[in-house]
C-alpha positions in Angstrom: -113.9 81.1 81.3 -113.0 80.5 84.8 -114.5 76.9 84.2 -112.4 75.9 81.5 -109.1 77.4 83.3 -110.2 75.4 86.5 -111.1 72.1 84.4 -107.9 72.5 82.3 -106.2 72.6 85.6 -107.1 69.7 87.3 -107.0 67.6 84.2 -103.4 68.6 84.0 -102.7 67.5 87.6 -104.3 64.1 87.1 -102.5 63.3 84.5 -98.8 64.3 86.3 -100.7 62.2 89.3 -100.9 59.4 86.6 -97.9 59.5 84.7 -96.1 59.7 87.7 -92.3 57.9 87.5 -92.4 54.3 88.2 -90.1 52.8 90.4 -87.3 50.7 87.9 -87.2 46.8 88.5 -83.7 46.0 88.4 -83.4 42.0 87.0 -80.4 40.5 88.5 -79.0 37.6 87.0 -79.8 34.3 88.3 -76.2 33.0 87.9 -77.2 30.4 90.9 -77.2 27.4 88.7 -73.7 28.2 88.0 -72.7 26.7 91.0 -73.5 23.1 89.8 -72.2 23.6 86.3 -68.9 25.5 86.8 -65.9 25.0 89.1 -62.6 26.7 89.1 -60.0 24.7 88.4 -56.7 27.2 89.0 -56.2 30.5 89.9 -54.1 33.8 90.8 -53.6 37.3 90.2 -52.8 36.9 86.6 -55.1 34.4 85.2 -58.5 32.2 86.5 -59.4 28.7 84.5 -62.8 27.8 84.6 -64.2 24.0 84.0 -67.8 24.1 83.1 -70.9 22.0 82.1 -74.1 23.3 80.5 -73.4 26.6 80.6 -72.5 28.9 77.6 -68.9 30.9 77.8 -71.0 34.4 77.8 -72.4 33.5 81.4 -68.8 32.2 82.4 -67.2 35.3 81.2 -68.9 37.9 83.3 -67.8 36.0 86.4 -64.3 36.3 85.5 -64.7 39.7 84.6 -65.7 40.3 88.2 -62.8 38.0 89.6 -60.3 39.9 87.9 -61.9 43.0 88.8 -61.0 42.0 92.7 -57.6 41.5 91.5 -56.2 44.9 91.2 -59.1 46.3 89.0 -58.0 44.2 85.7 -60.4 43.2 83.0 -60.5 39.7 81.9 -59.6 38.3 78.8 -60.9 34.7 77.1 -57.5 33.4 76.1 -58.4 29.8 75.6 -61.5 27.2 75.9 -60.8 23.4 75.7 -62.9 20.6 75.4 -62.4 18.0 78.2 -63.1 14.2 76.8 -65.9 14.1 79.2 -67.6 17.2 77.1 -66.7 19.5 80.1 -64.9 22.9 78.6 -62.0 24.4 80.1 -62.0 28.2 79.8 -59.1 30.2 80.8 -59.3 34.2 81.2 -56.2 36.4 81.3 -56.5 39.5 84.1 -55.3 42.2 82.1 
């Protein structure tokens, strides 16, 4: 009896030794390639206008969210996206 208690027991703290809580990876996004694709073309408290090149809006957009973020804690807004004739794209976000 005192077997089984003894080999229940340590069977039961191996297995909270293995299922022990990994530490969470965090992924960053690698928005470094940005750099070369995207410039900003105006900008102020109200508004930011984005040219960019190979890039798709939903990886411009989170940028602007943080730039309008730093502007008085506003969300940003897509209010327009033009193409250039030199298939560039003009985004411009609104700081809301």
């Amino acid at each position: 009896m005192i077997k089984a208690i003894l080999s229940v027991a340590v069977v039961f703290v191996l297995s909270a030794c293995a299922t022990e809580p990994k530490e969470e990876i965090l992924m960053e996004p690698q928005y470094n390639y940005l750099v070369d694709n995207m410039v900003v073309i105006e900008q102020s408290s109200r508004h930011v206008i984005y040219e960019y090149r190979d890039v798709r809006i939903d990886e411009v957009a989170p940028v602007a969210a943080v730039y309008c973020l730093n502007k008085g804690n506003r969300q940003a807004t897509l209010y327009d996206i033009t193409l250039r004739p030199d298939n560039r794209r003009r985004a411009t976000f609104i700081c809301e």
